[in-house]
Backbone as CSV, one residue per row, in Angstrom:
resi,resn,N_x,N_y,N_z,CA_x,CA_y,CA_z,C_x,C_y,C_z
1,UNK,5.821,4.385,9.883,4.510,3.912,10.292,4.669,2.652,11.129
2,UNK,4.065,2.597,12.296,3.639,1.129,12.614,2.719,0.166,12.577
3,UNK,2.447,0.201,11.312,1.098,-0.614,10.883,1.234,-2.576,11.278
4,UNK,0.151,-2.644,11.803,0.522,-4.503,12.461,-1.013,-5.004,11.354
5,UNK,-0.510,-6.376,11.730,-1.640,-6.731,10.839,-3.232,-6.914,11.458
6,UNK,-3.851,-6.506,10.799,-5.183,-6.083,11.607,-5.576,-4.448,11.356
7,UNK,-4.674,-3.835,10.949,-4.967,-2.179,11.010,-5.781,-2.496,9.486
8,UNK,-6.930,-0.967,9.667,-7.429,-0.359,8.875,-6.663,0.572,8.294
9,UNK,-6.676,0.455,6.581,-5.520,1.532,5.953,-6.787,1.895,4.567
10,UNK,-6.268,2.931,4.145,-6.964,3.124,2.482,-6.119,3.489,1.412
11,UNK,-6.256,2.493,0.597,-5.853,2.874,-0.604,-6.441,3.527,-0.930
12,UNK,-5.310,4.850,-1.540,-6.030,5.516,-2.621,-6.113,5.739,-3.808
13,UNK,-6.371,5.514,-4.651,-6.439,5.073,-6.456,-6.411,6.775,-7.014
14,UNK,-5.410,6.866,-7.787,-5.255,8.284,-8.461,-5.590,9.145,-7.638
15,UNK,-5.185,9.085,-6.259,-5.117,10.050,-5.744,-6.532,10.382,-5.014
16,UNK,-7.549,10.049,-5.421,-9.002,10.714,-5.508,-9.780,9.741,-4.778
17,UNK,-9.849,8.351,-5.385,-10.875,7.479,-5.031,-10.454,6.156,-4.227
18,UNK,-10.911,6.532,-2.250,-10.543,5.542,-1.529,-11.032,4.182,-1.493
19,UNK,-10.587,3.306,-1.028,-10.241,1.740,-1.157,-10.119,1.358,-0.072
20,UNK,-11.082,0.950,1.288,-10.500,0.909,2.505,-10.193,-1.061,2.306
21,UNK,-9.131,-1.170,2.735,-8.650,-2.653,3.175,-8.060,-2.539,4.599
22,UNK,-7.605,-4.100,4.992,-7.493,-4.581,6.289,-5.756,-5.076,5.842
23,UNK,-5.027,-4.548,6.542,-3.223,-4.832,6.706,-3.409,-6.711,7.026
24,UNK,-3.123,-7.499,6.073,-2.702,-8.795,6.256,-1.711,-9.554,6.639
25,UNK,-0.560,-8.855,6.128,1.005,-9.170,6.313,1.944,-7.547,6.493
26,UNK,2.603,-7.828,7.221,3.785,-6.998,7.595,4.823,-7.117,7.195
27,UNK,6.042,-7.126,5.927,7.443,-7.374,6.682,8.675,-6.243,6.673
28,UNK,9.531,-6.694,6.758,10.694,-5.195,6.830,10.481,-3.846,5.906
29,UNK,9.884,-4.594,4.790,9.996,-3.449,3.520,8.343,-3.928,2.993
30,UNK,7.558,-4.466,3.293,6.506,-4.209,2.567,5.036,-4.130,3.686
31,UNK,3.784,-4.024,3.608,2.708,-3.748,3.818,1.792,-4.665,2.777
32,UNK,1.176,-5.608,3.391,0.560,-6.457,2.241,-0.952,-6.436,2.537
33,UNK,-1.584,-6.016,1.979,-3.592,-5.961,2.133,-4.111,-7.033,1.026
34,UNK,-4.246,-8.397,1.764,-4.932,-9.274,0.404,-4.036,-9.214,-0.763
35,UNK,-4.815,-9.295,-1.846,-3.969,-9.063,-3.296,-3.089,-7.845,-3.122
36,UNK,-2.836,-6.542,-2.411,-2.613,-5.334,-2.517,-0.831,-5.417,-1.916
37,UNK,0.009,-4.761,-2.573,1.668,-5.052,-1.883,1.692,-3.154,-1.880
38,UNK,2.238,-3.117,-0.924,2.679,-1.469,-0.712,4.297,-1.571,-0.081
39,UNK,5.084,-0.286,-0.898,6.072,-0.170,-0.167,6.153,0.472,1.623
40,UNK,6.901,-0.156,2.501,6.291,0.441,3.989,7.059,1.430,4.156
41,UNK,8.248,1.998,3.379,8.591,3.415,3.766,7.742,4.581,2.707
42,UNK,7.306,4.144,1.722,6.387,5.038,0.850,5.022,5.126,0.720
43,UNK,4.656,3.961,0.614,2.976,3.871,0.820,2.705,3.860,-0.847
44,UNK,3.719,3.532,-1.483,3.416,3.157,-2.846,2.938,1.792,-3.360
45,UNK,2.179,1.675,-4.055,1.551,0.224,-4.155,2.476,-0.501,-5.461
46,UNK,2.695,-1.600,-4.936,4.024,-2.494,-6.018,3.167,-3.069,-6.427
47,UNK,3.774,-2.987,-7.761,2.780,-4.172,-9.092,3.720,-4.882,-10.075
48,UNK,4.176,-5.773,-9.664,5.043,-5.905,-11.211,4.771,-6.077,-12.502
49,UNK,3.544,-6.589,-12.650,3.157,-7.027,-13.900,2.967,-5.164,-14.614
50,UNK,2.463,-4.594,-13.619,2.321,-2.759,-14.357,3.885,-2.489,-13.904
51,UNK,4.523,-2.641,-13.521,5.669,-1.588,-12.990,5.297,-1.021,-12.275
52,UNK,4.330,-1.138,-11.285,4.487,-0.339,-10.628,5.284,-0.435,-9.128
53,UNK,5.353,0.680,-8.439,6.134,0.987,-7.364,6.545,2.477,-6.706
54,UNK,7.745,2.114,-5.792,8.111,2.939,-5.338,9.066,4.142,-5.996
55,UNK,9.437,5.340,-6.029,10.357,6.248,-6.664,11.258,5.604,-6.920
56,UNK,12.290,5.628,-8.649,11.826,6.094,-9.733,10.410,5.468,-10.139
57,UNK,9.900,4.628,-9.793,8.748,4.208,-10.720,7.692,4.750,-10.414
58,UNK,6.748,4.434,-11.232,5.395,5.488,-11.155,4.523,4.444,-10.281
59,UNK,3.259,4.593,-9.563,2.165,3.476,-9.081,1.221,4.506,-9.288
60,UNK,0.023,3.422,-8.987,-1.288,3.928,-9.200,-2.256,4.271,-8.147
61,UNK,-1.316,3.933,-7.150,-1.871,4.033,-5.913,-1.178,4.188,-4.766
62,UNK,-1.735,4.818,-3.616,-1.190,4.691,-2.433,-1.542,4.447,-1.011
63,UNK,-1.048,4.005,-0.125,-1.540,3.274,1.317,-1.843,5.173,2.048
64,UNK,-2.802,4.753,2.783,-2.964,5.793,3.812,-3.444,5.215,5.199
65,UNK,-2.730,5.286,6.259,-2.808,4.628,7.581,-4.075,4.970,8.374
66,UNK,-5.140,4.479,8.973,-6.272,5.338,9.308,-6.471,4.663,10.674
67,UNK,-5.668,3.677,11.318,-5.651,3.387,12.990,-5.008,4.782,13.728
């Protein structure tokens, strides 16, 4: 993906229920929306306090690019 900061993306929560945010930060390996951290080769949303993340780990959510 080439997401810059300024793009429109949506989280999507279990799959089902979208979340549109605004791309804040960019860097090599992540995608940052406000409070929101996503991995930028997966579109998995990192949480540490849940574990969450990218494969093996489970998340609860995921980035979807919509520029």
């Amino acid at each position: 993906m080439n997401i810059k900061v300024g793009d429109k993306v949506v989280r999507m929560l279990a799959g089902t229920i979208p979340m549109p945010l605004v791309v804040t930060d960019v860097t090599d390996k992540l995608i940052i929306c406000g409070d929101y951290t996503f991995d930028k080769l997966t579109g998995a949303e990192i949480d540490d306090y849940f574990g969450f993340g990218p494969p093996p780990k489970y998340t609860c959510s995921v980035l979807r690019y919509t520029n």
